[in-house]
C-alpha positions in Angstrom: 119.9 166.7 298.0 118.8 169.9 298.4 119.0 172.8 295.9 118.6 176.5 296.7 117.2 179.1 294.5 116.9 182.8 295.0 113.3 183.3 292.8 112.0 186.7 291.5 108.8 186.6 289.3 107.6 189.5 286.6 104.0 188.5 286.3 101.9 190.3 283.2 98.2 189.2 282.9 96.3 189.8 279.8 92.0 189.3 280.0 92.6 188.4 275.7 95.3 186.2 274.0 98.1 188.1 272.8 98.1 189.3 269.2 99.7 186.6 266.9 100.4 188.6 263.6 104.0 189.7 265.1 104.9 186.1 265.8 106.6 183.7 263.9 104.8 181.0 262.4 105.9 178.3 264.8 105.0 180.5 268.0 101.7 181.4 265.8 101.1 177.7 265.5 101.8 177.5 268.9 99.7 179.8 270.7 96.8 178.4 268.2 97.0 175.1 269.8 97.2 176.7 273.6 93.8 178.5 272.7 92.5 175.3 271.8 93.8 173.0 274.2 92.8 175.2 277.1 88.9 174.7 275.9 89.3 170.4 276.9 87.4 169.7 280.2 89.8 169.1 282.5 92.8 171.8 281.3 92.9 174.5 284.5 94.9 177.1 282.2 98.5 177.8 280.8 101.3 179.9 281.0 103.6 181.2 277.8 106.2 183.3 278.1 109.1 184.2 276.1 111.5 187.1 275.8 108.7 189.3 274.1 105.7 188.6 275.8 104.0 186.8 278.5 100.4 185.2 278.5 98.9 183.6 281.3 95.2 182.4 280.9 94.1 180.5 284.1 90.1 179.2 285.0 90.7 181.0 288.7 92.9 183.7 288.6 93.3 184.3 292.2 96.0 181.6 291.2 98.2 183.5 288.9 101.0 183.8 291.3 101.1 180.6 292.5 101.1 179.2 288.7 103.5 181.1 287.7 106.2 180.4 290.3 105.5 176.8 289.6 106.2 177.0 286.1 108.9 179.2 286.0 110.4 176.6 288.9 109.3 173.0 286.8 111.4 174.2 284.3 114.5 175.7 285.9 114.1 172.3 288.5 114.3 170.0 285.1 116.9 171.9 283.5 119.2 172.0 286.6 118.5 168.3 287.3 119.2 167.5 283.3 122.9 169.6 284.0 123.5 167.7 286.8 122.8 164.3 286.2 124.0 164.6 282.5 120.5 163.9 280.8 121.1 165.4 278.0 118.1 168.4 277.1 115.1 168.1 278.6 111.9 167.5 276.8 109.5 168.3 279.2 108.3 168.1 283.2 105.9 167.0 284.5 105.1 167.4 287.7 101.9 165.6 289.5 99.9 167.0 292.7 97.6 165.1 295.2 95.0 167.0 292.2 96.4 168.3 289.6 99.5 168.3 287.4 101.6 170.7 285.2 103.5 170.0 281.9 106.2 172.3 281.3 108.0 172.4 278.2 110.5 174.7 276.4 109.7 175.2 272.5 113.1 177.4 270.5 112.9 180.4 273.0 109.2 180.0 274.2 108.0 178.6 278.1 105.4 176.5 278.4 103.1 175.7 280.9 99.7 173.5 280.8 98.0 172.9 284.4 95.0 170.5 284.3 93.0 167.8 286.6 95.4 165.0 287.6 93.4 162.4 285.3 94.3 164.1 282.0 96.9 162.3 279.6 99.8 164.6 279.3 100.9 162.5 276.0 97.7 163.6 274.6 98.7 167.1 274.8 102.3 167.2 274.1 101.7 165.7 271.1 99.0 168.5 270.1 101.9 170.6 271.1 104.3 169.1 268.8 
């Protein structure tokens, strides 16, 4: 099966996190643990986005684009799967490389991404997540 997208991408880069006193206390809680889980060896960067604001904080950002699509697309890719094989809501995605892997997740209104090495545990870090 073969499903076609037509993709556009608004990329914003910020050099600091985003400012976490206009934020609910879940998104506050949840940017919190992105901060820290992007300091564990092995964790290449994340992406959050939602409808007010967009961070992406990546170890090599001559990757940004490429990151980016690929989040945007794990999600959309799960959710249209999910649709059309009536899964029910997605929890997450994850989606493994030859040496890496990303987790994508969607928390209320926020989109998440978490790229790291191929030998991390993902549990590990959906459960900080959670």
């Amino acid at each position: 099966m073969m499903v076609k997208r037509k993709m556009s991408q608004e990329i914003t880069t910020e050099t600091e996190p985003l400012a976490i006193e206009e934020t609910t206390s879940s998104e506050s809680k949840l940017r919190k643990n992105l901060e820290e889980i992007k300091t564990h060896e092995g964790v290449i960067g994340y992406i959050f986005r939602n409808s007010k604001s967009a961070a992406i904080d990546l170890k090599d950002p001559t990757k940004i684009i490429d990151y980016a699509v690929l989040s945007s697309s794990s999600i959309e890719t799960g959710e249209e799967l999910s649709e059309l094989f009536d899964l029910g809501q997605i929890k997450n995605v994850v989606v493994e490389g030859k040496e890496a892997k990303v987790l994508s997740l969607v928390d209320n209104q926020n989109r998440i991404s978490i790229f790291t090495e191929k030998n991390i545990d993902i549990a590990k870090l959906i459960k900080k997540l959670s």
